[in-house]
KEKE-3310 file (N, C-alpha, C; in steps of 0.2 Angstrom, whole numbers, plus 5000, padded with zeros to 4 digits):
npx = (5961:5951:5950:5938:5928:5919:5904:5897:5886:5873:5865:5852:5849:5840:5843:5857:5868:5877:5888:5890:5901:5900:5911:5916:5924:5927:5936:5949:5946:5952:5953:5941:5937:5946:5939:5927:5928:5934:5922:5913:5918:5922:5934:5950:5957:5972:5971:5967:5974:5985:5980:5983:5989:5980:5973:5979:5981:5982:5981:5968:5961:5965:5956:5944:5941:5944:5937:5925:5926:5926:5915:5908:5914:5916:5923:5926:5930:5936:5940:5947:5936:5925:5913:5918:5914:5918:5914:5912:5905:5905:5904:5908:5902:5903:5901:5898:5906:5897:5901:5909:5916:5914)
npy = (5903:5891:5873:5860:5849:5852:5856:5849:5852:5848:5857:5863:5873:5881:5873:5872:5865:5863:5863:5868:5871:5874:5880:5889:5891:5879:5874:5880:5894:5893:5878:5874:5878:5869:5855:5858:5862:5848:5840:5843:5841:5828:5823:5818:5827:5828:5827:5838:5854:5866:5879:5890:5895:5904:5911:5919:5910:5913:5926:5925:5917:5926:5938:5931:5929:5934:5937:5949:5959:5952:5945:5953:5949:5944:5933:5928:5918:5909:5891:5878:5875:5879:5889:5897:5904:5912:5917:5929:5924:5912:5903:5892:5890:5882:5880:5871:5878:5890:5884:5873:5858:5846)
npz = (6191:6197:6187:6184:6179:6162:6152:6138:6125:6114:6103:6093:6080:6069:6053:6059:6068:6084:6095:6111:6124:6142:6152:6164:6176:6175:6164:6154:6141:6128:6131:6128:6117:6108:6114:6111:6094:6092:6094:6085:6073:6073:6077:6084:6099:6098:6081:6077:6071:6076:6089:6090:6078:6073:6081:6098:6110:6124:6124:6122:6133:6141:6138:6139:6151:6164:6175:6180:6174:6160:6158:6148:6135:6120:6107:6091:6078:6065:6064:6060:6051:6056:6065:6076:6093:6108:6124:6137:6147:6151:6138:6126:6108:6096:6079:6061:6047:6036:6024:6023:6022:6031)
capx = (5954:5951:5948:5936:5925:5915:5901:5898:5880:5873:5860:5850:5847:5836:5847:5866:5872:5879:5891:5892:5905:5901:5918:5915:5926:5930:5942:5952:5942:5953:5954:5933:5938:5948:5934:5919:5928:5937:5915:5910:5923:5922:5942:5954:5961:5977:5972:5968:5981:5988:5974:5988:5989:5974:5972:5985:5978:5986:5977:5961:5962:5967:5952:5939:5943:5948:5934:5919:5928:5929:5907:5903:5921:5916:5926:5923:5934:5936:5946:5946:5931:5920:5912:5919:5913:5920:5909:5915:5901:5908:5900:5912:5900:5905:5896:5902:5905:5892:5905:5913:5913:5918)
capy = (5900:5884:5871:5856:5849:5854:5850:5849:5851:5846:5860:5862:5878:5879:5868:5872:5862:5871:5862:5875:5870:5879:5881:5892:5886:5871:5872:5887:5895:5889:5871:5872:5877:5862:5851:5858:5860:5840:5836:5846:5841:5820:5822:5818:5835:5830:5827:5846:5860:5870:5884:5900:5896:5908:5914:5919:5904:5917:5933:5922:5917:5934:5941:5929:5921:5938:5939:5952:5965:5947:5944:5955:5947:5939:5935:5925:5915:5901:5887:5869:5874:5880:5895:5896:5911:5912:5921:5931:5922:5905:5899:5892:5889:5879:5876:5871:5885:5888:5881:5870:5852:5840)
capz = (6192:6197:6181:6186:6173:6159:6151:6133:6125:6107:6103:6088:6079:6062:6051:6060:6075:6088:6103:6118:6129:6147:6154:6169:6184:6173:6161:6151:6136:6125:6130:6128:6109:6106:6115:6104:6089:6089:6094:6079:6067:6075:6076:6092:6099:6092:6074:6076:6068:6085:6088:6087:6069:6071:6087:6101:6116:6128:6123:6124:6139:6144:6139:6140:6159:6169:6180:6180:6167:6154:6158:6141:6131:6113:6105:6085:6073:6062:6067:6059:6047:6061:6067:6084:6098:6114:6128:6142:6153:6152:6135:6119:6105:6089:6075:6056:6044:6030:6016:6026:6020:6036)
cpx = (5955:5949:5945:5934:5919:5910:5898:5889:5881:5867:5858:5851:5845:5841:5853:5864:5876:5881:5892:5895:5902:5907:5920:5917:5927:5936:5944:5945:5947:5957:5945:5933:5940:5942:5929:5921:5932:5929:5914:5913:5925:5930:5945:5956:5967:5977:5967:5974:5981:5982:5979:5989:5984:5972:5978:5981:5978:5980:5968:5958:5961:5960:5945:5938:5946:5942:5928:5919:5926:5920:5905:5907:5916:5918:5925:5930:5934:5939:5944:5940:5925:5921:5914:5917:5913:5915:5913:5912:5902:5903:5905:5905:5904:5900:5900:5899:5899:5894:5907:5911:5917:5916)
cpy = (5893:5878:5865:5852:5851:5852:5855:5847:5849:5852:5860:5869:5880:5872:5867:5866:5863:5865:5868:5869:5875:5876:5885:5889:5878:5869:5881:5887:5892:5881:5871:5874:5871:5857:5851:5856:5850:5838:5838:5843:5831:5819:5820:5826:5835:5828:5837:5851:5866:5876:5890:5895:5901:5913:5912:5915:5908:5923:5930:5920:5922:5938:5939:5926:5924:5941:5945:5957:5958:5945:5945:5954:5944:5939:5930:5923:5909:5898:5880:5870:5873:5888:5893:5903:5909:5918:5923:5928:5916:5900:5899:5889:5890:5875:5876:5877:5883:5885:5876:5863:5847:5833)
cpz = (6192:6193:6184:6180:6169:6156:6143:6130:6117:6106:6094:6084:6073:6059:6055:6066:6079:6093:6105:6122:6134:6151:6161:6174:6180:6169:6158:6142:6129:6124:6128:6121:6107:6109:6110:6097:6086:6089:6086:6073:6066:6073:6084:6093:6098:6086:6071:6074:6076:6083:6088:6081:6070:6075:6093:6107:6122:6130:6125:6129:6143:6145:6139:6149:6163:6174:6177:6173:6160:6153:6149:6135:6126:6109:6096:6081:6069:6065:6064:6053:6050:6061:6074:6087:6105:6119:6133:6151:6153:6147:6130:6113:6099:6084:6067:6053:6040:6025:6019:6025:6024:6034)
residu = (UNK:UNK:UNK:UNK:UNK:UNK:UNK:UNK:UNK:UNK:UNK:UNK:UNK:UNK:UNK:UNK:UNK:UNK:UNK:UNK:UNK:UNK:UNK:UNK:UNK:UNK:UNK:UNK:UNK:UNK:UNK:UNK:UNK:UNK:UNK:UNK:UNK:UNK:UNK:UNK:UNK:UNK:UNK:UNK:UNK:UNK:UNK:UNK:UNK:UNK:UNK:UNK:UNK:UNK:UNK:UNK:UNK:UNK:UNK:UNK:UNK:UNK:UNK:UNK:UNK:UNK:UNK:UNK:UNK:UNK:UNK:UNK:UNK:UNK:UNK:UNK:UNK:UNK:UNK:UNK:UNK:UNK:UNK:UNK:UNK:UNK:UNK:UNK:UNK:UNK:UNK:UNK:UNK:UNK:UNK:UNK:UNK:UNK:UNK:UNK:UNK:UNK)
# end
């Protein structure tokens, strides 16, 4: 798939704060995790800990960004002291944990 650019939103939702990355035709789902969470977290994407400490980059990829079968993909995890959900319809949504003290 072709990677172009993405675009990176700020949204509200009761008290949380929610960056979505749309990724769709722009970049790989897990480069749209590291984008949200360095927004979320106000860090560089290398003062980030490598994202396989937690999740395989490969596998996620695999099964968020395979075309029509990857549409109903979601997939959930921490990372950095975020809630992170990856969508199979080309949305990375990060938001901080509820304990998480950034």
């Amino acid at each position: 798939m072709a990677h172009e650019n993405s675009s990176l939103t700020d949204e509200m939702h009761g008290e949380s704060e929610q960056h979505v990355v749309n990724w769709t035709n722009s970049e790989s789902p897990t480069a749209s995790v590291l984008k949200a969470v360095a927004a979320v977290t106000n860090r560089s994407l290398v003062g980030l800990k490598p994202l396989y400490d937690v999740i395989d980059p490969d596998v996620l990829n695999q099964l968020c960004d395979s075309g029509q079968e990857a549409s109903t993909c979601r997939v959930s995890f921490r990372f950095e002291g975020c809630d992170v959900t990856v969508h199979g319809d080309g949305r990375t949504v990060v938001s901080p944990s509820a304990n998480c003290e950034l």
